[in-house]
VEXDREN-2710 file (C-alpha; in Angstrom, 1 decimal):
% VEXDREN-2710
k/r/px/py/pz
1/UNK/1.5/26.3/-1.4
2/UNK/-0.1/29.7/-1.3
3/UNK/-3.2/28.8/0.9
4/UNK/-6.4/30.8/1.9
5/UNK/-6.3/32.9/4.7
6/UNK/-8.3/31.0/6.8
7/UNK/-5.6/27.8/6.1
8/UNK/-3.3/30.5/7.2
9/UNK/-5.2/31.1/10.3
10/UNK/-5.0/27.3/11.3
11/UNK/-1.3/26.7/10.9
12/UNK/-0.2/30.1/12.6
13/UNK/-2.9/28.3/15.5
14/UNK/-1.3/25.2/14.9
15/UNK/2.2/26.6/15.5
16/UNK/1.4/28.4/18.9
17/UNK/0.1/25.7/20.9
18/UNK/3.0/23.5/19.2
19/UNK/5.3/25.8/20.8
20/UNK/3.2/25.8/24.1
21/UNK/3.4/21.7/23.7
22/UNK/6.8/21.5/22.8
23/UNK/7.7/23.1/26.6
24/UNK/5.5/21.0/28.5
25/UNK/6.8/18.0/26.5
26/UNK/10.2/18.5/27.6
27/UNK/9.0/18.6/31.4
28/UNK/6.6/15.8/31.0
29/UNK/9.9/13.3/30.0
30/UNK/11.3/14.6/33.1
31/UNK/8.0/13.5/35.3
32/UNK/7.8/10.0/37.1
33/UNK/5.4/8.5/34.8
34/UNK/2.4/7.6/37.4
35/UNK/-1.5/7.6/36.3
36/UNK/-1.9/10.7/38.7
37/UNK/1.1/12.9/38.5
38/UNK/2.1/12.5/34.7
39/UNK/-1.2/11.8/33.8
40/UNK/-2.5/15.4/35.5
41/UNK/0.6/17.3/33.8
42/UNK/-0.2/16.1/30.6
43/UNK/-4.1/16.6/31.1
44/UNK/-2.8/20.3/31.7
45/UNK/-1.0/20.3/28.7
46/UNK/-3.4/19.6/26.8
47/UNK/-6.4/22.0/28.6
48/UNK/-3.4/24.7/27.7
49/UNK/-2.6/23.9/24.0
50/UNK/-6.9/24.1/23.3
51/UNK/-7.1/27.2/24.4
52/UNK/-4.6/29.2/22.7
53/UNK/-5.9/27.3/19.5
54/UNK/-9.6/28.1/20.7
55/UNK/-8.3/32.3/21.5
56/UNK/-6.5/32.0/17.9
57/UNK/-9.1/30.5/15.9
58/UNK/-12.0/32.0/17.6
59/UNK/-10.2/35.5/17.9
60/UNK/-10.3/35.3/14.1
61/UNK/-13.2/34.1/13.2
62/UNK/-15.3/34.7/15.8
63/UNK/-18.5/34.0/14.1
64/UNK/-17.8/29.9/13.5
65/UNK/-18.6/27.1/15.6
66/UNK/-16.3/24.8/17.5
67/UNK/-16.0/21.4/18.4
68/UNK/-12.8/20.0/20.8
69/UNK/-11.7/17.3/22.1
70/UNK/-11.2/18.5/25.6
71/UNK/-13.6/21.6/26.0
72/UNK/-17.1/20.0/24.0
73/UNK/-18.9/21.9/21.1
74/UNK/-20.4/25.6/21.1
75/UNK/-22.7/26.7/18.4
76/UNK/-21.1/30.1/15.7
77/UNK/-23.4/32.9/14.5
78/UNK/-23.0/31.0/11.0
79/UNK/-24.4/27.8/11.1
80/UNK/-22.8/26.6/8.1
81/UNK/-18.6/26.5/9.6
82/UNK/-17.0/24.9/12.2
83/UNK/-13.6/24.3/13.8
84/UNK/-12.9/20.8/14.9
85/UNK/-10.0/20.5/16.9
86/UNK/-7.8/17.9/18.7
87/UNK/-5.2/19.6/20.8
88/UNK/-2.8/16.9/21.2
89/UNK/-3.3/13.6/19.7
90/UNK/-0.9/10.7/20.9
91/UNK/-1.7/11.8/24.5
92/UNK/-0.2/8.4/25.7
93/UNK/3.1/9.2/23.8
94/UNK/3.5/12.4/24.9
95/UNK/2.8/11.1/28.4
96/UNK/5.8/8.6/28.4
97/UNK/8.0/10.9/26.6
98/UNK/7.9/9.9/22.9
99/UNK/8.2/12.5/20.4
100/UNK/5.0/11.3/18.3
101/UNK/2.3/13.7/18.6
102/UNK/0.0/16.1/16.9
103/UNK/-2.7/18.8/16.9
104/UNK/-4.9/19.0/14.9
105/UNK/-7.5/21.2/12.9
106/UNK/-10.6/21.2/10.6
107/UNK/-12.5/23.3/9.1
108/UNK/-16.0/22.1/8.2
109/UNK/-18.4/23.9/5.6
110/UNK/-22.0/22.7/5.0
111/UNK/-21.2/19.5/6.6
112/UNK/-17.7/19.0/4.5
113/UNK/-14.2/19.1/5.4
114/UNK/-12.7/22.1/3.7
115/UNK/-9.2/22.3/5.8
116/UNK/-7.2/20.4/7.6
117/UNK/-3.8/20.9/9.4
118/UNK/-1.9/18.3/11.3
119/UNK/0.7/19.9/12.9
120/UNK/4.1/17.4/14.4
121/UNK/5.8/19.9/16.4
122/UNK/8.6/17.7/17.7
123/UNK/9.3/16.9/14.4
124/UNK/8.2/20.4/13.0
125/UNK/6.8/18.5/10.2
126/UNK/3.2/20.5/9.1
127/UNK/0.8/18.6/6.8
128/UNK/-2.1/20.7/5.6
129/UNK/-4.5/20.6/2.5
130/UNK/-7.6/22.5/1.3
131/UNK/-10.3/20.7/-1.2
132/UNK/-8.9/20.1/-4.1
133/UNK/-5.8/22.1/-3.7
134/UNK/-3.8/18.8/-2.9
135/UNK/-2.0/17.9/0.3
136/UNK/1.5/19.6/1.1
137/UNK/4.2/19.2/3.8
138/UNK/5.5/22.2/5.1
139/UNK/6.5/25.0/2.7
140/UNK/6.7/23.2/-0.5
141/UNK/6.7/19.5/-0.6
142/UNK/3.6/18.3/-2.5
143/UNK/2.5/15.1/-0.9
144/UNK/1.5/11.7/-2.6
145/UNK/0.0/8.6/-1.5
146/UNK/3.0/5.4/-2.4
147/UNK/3.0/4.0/-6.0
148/UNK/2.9/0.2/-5.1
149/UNK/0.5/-1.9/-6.1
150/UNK/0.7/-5.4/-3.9
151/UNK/0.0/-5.9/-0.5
152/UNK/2.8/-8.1/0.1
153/UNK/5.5/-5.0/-0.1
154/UNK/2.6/-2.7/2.0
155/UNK/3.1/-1.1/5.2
156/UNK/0.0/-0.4/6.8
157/UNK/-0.8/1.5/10.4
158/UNK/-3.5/0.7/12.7
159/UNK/-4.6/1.6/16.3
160/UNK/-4.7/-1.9/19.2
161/UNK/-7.7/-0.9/21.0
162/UNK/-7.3/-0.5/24.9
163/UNK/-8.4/0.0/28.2
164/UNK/-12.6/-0.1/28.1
165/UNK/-12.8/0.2/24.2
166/UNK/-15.0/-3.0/22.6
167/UNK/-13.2/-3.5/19.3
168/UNK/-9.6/-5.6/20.8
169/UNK/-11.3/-8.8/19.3
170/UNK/-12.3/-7.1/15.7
171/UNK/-8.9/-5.9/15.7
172/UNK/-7.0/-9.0/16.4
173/UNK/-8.5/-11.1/13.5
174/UNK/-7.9/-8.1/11.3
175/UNK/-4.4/-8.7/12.3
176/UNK/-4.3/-12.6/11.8
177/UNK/-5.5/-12.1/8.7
178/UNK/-3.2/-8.9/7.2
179/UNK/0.0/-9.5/8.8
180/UNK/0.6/-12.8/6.2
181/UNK/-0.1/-10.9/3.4
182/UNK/1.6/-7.8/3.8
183/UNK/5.0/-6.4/4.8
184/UNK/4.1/-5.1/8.3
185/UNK/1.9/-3.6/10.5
186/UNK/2.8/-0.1/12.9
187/UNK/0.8/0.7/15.8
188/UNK/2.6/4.4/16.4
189/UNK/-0.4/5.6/18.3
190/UNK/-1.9/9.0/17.1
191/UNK/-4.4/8.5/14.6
192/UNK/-4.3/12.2/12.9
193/UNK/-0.1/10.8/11.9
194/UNK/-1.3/7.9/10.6
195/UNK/-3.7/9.3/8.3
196/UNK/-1.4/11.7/7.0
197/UNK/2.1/9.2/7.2
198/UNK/-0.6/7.7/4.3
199/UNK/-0.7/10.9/2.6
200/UNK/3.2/11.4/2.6
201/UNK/3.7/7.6/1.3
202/UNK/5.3/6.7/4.6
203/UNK/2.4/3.9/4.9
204/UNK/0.7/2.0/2.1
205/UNK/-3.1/2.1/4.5
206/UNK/-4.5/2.5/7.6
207/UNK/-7.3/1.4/9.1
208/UNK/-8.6/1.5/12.8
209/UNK/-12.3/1.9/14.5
210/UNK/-13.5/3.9/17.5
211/UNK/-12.1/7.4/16.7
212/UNK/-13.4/10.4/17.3
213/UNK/-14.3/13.2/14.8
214/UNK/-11.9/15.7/15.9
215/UNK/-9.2/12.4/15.6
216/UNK/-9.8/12.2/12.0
217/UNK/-11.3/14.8/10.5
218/UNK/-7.7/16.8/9.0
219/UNK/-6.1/13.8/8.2
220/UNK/-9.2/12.7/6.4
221/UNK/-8.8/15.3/3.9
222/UNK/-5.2/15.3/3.8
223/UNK/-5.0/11.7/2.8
224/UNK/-7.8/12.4/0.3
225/UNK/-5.8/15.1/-1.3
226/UNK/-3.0/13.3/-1.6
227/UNK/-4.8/10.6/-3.8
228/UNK/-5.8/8.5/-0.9
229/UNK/-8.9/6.1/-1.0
230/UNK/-11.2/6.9/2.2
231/UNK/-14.0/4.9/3.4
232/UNK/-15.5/2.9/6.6
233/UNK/-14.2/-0.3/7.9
234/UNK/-17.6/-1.5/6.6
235/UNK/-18.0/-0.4/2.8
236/UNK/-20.4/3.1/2.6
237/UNK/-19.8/4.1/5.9
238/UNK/-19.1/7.6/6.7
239/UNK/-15.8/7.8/8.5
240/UNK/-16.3/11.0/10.5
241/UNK/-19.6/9.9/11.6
242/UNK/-19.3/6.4/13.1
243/UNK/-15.3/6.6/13.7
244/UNK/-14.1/3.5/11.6
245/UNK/-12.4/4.3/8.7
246/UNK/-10.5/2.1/6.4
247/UNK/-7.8/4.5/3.9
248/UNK/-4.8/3.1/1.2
249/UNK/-3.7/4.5/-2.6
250/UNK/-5.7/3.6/-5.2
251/UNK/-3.8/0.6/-6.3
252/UNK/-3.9/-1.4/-3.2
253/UNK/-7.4/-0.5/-1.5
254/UNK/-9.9/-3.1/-2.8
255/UNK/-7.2/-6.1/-2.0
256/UNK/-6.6/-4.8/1.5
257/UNK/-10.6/-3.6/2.4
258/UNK/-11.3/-7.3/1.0
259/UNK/-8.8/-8.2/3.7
260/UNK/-9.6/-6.2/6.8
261/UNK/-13.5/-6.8/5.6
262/UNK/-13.0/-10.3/5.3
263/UNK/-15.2/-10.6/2.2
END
């Protein structure tokens, strides 16, 4: 697809801290995984990949806002844009050495999600959209949500909450309640994939609560431009405001919200 230039702008970004990424990776599988010395290499990593996207993005358009996950917010000269950016998400992954990670951009207008990149560099797999331009995979490949239409042939992807998040219990019913009615449930671990393995037709849904913006915000719209349904875990939520979002095709959505929202 022949995007705008500021699309352009995000996957040449997106491509320059993937090859910055793609060299730490390959010394972080060497590391002894331990909480300090992996964990500090990878913190590195990811303080690295930011700012080349932050000098890339910023260097071109200087007058936007930002918001990422590792260096906070700053305020642009126009109000109305901002950059929202997650460097490297599947940090855990890329920590233990598997190749399932992203970065990934946003572009916000007036409070919408204009852009969005999600960027696989150990794959080289690129997922990008703009509004209403439809999603696309690298070059070419235009991207559709799956065609089926019952849960019991659905894959569907979620995050297991860990460590001090609050939401293990919420997700464990969800579980005991899907799992029997569908064909299987992936927890791959990097929230921006998920949302756009939906996009792609890879999954069927995905759901998950306690993200972050800068988690979601890309694959939000890619999902959506590939025909995806997007809304809370709780019906009329906004996703990108409290972090729980609930996504499938068209076909299956109200069968599996009804499920995961136990109505």
């Amino acid at each position: 697809m022949q995007g705008s230039a500021n699309l352009n702008i995000m996957i040449k970004a997106a491509r320059k801290a993937g090859r910055s990424l793609v060299k730490d990776f390959r010394e972080v599988e060497n590391l002894q995984v331990s909480m300090k010395g992996a964990g500090d290499f990878v913190s590195r990593a990811d303080i690295a990949a930011e700012a080349i996207l932050k000098e890339e993005l910023l260097g071109a358009r200087p007058n936007y806002g930002w918001l990422g996950e590792e260096g906070g917010g700053q305020d642009g000269t126009d109000p109305t844009r901002r950059w929202i950016v997650d460097p490297l998400d599947g940090t855990t992954n890329f920590l233990h050495g598997l190749p399932h990670w992203a970065i990934s951009i946003a572009l916000e207008h007036k409070g919408q999600i204009v852009a969005g990149v999600v960027f696989d560099p150990a794959k080289d797999e690129m997922f990008y959209a703009e509004k209403g331009s439809g999603a696309w995979l690298n070059d070419s490949r235009r991207l559709r949500v799956s065609g089926r239409t019952r849960l019991i042939e659905a894959i569907f992807a979620t995050g297991v909450p860990f460590a001090a998040k609050k939401t293990l219990p919420a997700t464990l019913k969800d579980l005991a309640r899907l799992m029997p009615e569908c064909a299987g449930v992936r927890r791959f671990g990097a929230a921006a994939l998920d949302l756009a393995y939906v996009a792609a037709g890879r999954y069927d849904g995905y759901w998950e609560r306690e993200l972050h913006i800068w988690d979601i915000a890309a694959g939000y719209l890619i999902a959506q431009e590939a025909g995806a349904l997007v809304d809370g875990v709780r019906e009329g939520q906004d996703p990108l405001e409290s972090g729980s979002l609930l996504c499938a095709n068209n076909a299956i959505f109200d069968g599996f919200a009804k499920v995961i929202r136990d109505v």
